[in-house]
Residue, then its C-alpha position, 0 to 999 in steps of 0.5 A: x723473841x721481844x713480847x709485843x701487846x696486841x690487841x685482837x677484836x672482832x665484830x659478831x652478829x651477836x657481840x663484839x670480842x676484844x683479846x688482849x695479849x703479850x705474846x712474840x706470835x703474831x695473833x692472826x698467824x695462829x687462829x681466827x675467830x668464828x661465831x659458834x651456834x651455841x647460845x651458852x658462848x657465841x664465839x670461837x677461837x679457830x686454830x690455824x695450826x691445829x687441824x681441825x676447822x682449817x685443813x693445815x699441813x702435817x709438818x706444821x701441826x708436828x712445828x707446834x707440837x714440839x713447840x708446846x712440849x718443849x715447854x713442859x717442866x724439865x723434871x716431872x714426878x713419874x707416873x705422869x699422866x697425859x688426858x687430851x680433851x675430846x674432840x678437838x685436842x686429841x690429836x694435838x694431846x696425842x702429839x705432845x705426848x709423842x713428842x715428851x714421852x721420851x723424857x718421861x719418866x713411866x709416861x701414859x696417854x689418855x683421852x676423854x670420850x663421848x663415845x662409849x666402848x668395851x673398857x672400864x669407865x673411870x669418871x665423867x665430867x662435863x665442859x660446860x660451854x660446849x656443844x657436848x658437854x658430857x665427858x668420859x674417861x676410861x682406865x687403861x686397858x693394859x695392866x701396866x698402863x693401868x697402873x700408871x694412870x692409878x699411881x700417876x703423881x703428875x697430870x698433864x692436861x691438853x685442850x686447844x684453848x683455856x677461855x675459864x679454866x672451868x673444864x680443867x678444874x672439873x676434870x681434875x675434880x672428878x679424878x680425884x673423887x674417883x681415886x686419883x689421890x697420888x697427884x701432886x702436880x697438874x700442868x696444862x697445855x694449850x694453843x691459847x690460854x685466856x684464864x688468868x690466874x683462875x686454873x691457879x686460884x681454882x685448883x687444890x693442887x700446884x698449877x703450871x700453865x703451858x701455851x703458845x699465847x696467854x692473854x685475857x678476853x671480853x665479850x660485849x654482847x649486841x642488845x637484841x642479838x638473835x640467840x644462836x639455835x644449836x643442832x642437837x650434837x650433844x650426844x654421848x652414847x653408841x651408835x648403829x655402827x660400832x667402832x672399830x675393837x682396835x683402841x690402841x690410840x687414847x681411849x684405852x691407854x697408851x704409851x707409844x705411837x705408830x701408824x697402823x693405817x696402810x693407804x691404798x696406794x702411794x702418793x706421787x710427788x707434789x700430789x695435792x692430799x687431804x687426809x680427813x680424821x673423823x671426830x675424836x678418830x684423828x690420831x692415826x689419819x694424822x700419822x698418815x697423813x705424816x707419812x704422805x707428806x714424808x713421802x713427797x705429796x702436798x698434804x693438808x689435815x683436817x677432820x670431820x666434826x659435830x661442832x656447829x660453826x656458823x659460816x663466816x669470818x674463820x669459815x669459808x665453807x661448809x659441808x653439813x652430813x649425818x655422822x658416821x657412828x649411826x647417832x643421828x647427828x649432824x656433822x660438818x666439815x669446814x674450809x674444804x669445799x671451797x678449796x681443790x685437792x687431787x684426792x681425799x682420805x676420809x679415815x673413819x673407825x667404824x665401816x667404810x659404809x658408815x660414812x655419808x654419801x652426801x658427803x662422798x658426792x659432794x667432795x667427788x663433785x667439786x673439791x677432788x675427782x678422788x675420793x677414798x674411805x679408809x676403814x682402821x681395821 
């Protein structure tokens, strides 16, 4: 496919952003822009391939996953490691590692976390720009897995979006320091890369740089903009209801993937689905939410999330609940209350009555007469 030079802007509240890029995919196929409620970067790019903020079908987030893959370096020194950034990429990290494993040489799987669980802690760092910005990182549980992520020559890093390359040049810092000495190679994946050659001029150690689209942004902002109050998300800690024991999906380790979540009952041809994950629990609803699909229905994904995006441009809609780890945070979920489905599954990795019931009655009064909490236990 030719390149072709598209210019992308937009008009926030608070300033205007400008994307330029050389890419074959046309920009507006593959995000939106949204003004965060951040007063650290007032903008977001908005995936419409990813599954988090816009409800997107199972089969096309699979398309980018083998995509993205497909891009990897053909010959990787083994142990390589998989790190997918919570909240928003872990299930597009889990994804691509399902999709590369098969030609990796002793393949491992990781994710950050702000939730912390029973597991030795390895290192944590912080994503600056973001409404969270403390990270954790736990080694593999299993002994084998364990090993490979100590002894790990290539690292593969995974985020939706590069904007400086920062969060990536800090999380390879923190491994290191914390005995990560074998690697000998970082490549990192994304939808979209706007850092330039800062990953390369930044990072101690060779860089390949894997996405969809690179490009280059600018950020003018508005003289006497009102700055964006952020509610309080940034937590990292437990909350009053305790995850599930099963972490058989990324924060312990892992190095194959299955679905291990039965639906209540089967999908009826052409019947209209959203599968919900819950924050950084969206591995396994996707896997069922891919099963659905398989099975005939009329499927979109989507998921429960602390970022606090302000309604407008990208966002169509949003639902405002308390989270259901028992923090005491906000959580949202965007572009769905505008939209109608048969029924919803909402897949939570804490109990069934964590889940908010201002939430269950506003999805079961407008967006679908069936709504279901399915509990991965």
């Amino acid at each position: 496919m030719s390149q072709l030079h598209q210019r992308y802007q937009r008009e926030l509240s608070g300033g205007t952003l400008s994307v330029n890029t050389a890419s074959a995919i046309p920009l507006d196929t593959l995000f939106d822009i949204a003004e965060r409620r951040n007063p650290r970067r007032a903008f977001l790019f908005v995936s419409k391939v990813l599954g988090r903020h816009i409800p997107v079908s199972p089969s096309t987030m699979q398309a980018t996953y083998r995509q993205l893959a497909g891009q990897l370096p053909a010959t990787l020194p083994g142990p390589v490691l998989f790190i997918g950034m919570a909240e928003t990429a872990v299930g597009m990290a889990a994804g691509i590692f399902r999709e590369a494993r098969r030609q990796i040489a002793e393949p491992v799987f990781i994710t950050s976390t702000r939730h912390p669980v029973d597991g030795e802690l390895f290192c944590e760092f912080k994503e600056n720009h973001s409404h969270a910005t403390d990270h954790l990182i736990y080694l593999p549980q299993a002994p084998q897995l364990r090993q490979r992520a100590l002894t790990a020559r290539t690292l593969v890093l995974i985020d939706d979006e590069a904007t400086t390359g920062n969060t990536f040049i800090n999380l390879l810092a923190a491994l290191r320091e914390a005995g990560l000495t074998s690697i000998e190679r970082v490549v990192t994946v994304t939808l979209t890369d706007w850092s330039g050659d800062a990953l390369r001029e930044n990072c101690p150690l060779p860089v390949e740089v894997v996405s969809l689209v690179k490009g280059s942004w600018a950020w003018t902002p508005r003289p006497g903009a009102p700055v964006p109050v952020m509610p309080s998300v940034n937590v990292t800690a437990r909350g009053s209801w305790p995850v599930s024991a099963r972490q058989d999906w990324g924060r312990l380790g892992m190095d194959e993937t299955c679905c291990a979540i039965t639906p209540p009952r089967v999908a009826f041809p052409a019947e209209k689905i959203l599968v919900l994950g819950s924050g950084e629990f969206v591995w396994p609803p996707f896997l069922l939410a891919e099963q659905l699909e398989l099975a005939g229905a009329d499927v979109k994904f989507s998921s429960l999330t602390r970022s606090p995006i302000a309604p407008g441009l990208a966002i169509q809609s949003t639902l405002a609940f308390s989270d259901n780890y028992g923090l005491g945070i906000p959580n949202f979920v965007y572009n769905v209350a505008h939209q109608q489905f048969d029924r919803i599954l909402i897949c939570v990795e804490t109990a069934q009555a964590s889940v908010c019931p201002t939430l269950i009655d506003a999805l079961t009064h407008s967006v679908a007469p069936r709504v279901e909490v399915i509990s991965y236990e």
